[in-house]
VOGU-3710 file (C-alpha; in Angstrom, 3 decimals, decimal comma):
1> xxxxxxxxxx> 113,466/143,355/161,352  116,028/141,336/159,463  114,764/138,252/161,245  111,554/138,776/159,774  112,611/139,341/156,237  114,763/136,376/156,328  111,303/134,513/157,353  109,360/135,852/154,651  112,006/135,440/151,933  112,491/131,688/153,194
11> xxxxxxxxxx> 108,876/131,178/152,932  108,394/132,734/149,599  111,260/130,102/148,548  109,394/127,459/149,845  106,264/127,478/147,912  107,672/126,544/144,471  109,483/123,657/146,215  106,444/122,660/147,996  104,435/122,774/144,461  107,423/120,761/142,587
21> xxxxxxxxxx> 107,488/118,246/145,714  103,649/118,005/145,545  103,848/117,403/141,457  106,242/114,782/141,996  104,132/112,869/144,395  101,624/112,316/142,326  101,349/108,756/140,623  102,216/108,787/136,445  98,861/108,703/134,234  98,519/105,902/131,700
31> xxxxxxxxxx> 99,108/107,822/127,920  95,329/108,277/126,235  95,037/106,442/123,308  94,549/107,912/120,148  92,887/106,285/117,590  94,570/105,425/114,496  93,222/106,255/110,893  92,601/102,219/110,434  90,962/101,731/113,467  87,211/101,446/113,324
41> xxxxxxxxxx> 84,468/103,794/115,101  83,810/101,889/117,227  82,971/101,666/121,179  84,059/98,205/123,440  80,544/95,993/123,490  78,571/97,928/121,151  79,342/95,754/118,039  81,716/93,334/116,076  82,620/92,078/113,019  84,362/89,141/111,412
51> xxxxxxxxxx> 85,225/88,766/107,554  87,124/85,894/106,160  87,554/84,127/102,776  89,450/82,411/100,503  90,827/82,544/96,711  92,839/79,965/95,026  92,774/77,108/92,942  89,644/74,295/92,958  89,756/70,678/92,286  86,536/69,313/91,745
61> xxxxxxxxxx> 84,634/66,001/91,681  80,631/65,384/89,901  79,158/62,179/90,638  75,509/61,772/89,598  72,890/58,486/90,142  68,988/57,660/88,738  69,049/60,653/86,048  68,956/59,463/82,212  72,486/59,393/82,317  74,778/58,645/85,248
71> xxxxxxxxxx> 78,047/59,691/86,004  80,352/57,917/87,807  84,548/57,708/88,055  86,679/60,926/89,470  85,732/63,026/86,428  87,815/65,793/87,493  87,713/69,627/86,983  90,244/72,025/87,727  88,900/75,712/88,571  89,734/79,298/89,759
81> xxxxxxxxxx> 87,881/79,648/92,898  86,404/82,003/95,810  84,751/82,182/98,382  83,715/84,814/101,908  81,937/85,201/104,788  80,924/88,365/106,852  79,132/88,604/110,266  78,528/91,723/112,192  76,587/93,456/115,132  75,890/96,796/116,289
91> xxxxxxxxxx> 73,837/97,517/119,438  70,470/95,281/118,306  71,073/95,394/114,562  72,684/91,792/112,802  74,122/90,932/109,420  75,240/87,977/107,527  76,440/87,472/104,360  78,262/84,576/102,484  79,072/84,167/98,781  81,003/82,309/96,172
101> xxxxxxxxxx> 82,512/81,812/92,860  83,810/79,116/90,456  85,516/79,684/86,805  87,186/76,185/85,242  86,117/73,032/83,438  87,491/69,575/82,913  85,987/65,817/82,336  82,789/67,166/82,970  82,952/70,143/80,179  83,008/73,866/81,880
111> xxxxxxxxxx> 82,191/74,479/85,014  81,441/77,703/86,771  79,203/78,908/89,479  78,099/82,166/91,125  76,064/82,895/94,427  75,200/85,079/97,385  73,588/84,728/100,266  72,660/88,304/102,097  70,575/88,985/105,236  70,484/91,771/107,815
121> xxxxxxxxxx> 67,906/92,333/111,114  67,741/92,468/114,511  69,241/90,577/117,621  68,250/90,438/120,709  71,279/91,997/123,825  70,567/89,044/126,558  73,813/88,967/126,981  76,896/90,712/126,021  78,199/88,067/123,363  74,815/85,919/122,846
131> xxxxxxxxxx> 71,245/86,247/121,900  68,378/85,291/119,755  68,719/87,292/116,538  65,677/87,513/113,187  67,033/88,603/109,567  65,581/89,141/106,719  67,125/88,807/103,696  67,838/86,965/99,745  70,016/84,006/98,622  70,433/82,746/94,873
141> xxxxxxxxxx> 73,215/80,598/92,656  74,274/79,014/89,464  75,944/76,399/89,038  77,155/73,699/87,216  78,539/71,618/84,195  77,853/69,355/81,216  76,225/66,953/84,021  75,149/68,896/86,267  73,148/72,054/86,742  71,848/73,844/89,693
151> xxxxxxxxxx> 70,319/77,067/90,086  67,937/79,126/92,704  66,270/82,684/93,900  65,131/82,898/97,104  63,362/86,289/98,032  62,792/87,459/100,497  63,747/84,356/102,604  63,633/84,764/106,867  65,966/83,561/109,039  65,658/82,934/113,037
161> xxxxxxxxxx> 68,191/81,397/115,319  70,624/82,199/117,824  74,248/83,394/117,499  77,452/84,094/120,368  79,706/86,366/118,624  82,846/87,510/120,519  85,773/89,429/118,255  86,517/87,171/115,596  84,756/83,809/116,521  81,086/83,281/115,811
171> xxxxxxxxxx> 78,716/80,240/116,559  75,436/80,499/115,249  72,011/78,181/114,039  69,430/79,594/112,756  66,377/78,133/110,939  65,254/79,710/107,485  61,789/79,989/105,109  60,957/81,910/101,872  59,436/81,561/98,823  61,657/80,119/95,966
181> xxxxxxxxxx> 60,878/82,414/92,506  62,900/80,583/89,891  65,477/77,521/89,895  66,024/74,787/88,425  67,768/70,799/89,384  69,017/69,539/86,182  71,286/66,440/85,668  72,281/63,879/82,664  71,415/64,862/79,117  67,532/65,466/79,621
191> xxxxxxxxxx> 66,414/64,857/82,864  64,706/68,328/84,254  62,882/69,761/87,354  61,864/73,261/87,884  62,513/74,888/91,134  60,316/77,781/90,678  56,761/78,951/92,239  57,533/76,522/95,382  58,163/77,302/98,797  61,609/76,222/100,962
201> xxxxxxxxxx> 62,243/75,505/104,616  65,971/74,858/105,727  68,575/76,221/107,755  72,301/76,893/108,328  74,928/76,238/111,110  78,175/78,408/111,127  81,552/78,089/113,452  84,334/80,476/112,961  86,894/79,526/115,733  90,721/80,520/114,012
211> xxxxxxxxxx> 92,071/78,617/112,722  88,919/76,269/111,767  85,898/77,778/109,769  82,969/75,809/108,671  79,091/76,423/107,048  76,583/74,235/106,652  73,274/74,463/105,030  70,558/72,570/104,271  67,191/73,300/102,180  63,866/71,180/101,118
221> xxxxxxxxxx> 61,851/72,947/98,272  58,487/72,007/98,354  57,348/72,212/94,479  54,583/70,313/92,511  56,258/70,948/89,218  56,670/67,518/87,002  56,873/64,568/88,819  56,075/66,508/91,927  57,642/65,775/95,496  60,346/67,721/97,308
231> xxxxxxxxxx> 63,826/68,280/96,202  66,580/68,024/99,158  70,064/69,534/99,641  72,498/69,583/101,720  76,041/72,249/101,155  78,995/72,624/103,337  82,639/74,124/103,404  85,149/73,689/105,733  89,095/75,234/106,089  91,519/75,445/108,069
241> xxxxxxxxxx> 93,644/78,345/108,205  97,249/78,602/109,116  98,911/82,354/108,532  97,718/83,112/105,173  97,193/79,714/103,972  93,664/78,568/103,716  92,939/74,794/102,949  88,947/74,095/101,977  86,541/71,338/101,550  83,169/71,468/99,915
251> xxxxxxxxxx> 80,299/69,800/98,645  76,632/69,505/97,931  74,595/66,861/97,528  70,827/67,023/95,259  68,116/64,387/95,553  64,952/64,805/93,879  62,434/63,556/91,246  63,314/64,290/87,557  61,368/64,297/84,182  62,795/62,570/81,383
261> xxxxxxxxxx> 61,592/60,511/78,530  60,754/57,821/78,622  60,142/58,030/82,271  61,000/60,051/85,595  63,065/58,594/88,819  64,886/60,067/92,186  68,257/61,457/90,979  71,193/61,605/93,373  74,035/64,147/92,752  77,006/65,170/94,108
271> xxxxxxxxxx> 79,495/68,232/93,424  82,379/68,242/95,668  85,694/70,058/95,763  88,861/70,393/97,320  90,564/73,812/97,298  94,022/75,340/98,744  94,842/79,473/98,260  95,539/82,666/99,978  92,772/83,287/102,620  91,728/86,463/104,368
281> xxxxxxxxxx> 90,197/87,113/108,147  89,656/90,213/109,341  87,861/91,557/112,687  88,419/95,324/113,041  87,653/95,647/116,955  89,638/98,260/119,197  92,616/96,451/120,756  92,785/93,950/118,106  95,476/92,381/115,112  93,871/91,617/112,210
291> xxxxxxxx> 94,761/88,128/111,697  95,963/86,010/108,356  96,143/86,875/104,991  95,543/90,321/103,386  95,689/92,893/105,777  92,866/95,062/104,795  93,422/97,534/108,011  95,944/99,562/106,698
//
């Protein structure tokens, strides 16, 4: 009888250990993560998003050729300046946006300049990072100086292109049409041409690969206003980023036919710009730094 006590009681002990031993055994999970309060909503492969700009100080150049008065030399202009850029996805839905600003003067008398360029739509999942994407959007400026004057609204305009987009780096081309409702291409003292009631086929290319960003753009309004045929441009800016230093070059270059007494000829005009300031990217994906400038995640 004791024998069999002793059994019982020894097997009774053993359980717990058995349990404990059996706990032990078992490999350590990985710790869940919990989301922090500045981390986005959102799910690996269902979206992204990359923001970036720049703000700092402008040095600017105006060079114009076959208006009623030309302007040649450096004729330089010193300006407060801005610009950004946003791209984002979500399942099939796209977005783009890009603006700018410019507050200053100089040889040229004051210059300043203001402009957007919005679109949102649909892009095709081929593949996780790439596809064929359709927006559908508006674009419009001013901008200019005692020698120069350029202004336009585009709406709605359509864009259609394609786009790889993977965390913060985005290549994309895209083709774009719309009706142009008002502008204007101005240069010299008199010469004129109206932009308005015309029609506009162009495009853009974009490349956002830390730490180089660059836009391009080009347009050809199709107008019969004055001496009628189509008015060209061509914009870009490019930087380079290191930390929270952004370094920028831009430009655009007009040609087109201009009224002005006592005649009309092709005018050629550029407006370029070098600029250096605090810049800002930003790509709020799960697993991610936010990289450069102001940290807008906290």
């Amino acid at each position: 009888m004791h024998l069999l006590r002793a059994a019982i009681l020894a097997l009774i002990l053993a359980i717990p250990a058995a349990a404990n031993a059996q706990t032990i055994a078992v490999d350590p999970q990985p710790p869940v993560h919990t989301p922090q309060p500045w981390e986005p909503p959102v799910k690996k492969g269902d979206g992204h998003t990359y923001e970036g700009g720049m703000f700092g100080v402008r040095a600017s150049t105006t060079h114009v050729k076959g208006s009623d008065a030309d302007v040649s030399g450096p004729g330089m202009g010193l300006q407060l300046a801005g610009h950004s850029e946003t791209y984002g996805t979500a399942d099939s839905f796209t977005r783009r946006g890009t603006t700018f600003f410019i507050l200053g003067g100089g040889a040229r008398g004051f210059e300043g300049g203001i402009g957007a360029d919005i679109a949102f739509g649909w892009r095709a999942r081929v593949a996780t990072h790439h596809g064929p994407l359709a927006r559908l959007g508006m674009r419009g400026w001013l901008l200019g100086n005692n020698e120069l004057y350029s202004s336009l609204l585009e709406l709605p305009q359509l864009q259609a292109g394609y786009q790889w987009f993977r965390y913060g780096n985005v290549l994309e081309l895209a083709g774009r049409v719309g009706p142009v409702l008002a502008g204007r291409y101005n240069t010299g003292n008199i010469a004129r041409r109206k932009l308005g009631d015309a029609f506009e086929v162009g495009g853009h290319a974009a490349a956002h690969l830390d730490p180089i960003h660059l836009e391009l753009g080009y347009m050809r309004v199709f107008t019969d206003s004055g001496p009628g045929g189509a008015v060209d441009m061509i914009s870009g800016v490019m930087c380079g980023a290191s930390l929270a230093l952004r370094l920028c070059l831009d430009g655009r270059y007009y040609r087109g036919n201009e009224d002005f007494r006592p005649g009309s000829g092709i005018a050629d005009s550029v407006y370029a710009g070098f600029s250096i300031g605090l810049g800002n990217e930003w790509y709020p994906y799960p697993g991610e730094p936010p990289r450069g400038g102001f940290d807008r995640t906290h």
